[in-house]
Residue, then its C-alpha position, 0 to 999 in steps of 0.5 A: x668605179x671603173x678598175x685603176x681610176x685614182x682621181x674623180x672631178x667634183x664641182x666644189x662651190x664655196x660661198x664664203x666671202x668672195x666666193x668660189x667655184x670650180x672643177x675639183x680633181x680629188x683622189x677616189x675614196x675622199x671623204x667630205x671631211x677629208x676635202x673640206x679641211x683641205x680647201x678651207x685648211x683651219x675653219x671649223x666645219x661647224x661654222x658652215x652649212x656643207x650639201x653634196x647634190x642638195x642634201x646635208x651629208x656627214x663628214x664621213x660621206x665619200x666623195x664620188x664622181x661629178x658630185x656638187x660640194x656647196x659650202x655657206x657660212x652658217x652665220x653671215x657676216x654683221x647678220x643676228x645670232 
């Protein structure tokens, strides 16, 4: 990470409902967890599935520069248990 760089872009696609998908501006260091309670506010992460490039990360991984951050819900709406 270059010296003095405070923000990094990361493509954020959420596909929950309506869904979303956009360019996130986010401070350098941020966690997964830190992000994801900030763009779904009260949800438990448990009731999704949450990949950076692909993989399954843990809440502590830190956010770097043009990752791709995909959120499903781990249970479809109407679908079986």
């Amino acid at each position: 990470m270059k010296k003095g760089i405070t923000m990094i872009k990361v493509l954020y696609v959420n596909n929950n409902g309506a869904g979303f998908a956009g360019v996130k501006e986010v401070q350098v260091g941020l966690t997964l967890g830190s992000f994801f309670q900030m763009e779904m506010g009260c949800e438990s992460p448990s009731n999704y599935i949450i990949k950076v490039n692909g993989e399954v990360q843990p809440s502590s991984y830190v956010l770097n520069e043009n990752d791709r951050i995909v959120c499903y819900p781990a249970k479809f709406e109407g679908g079986l248990a």
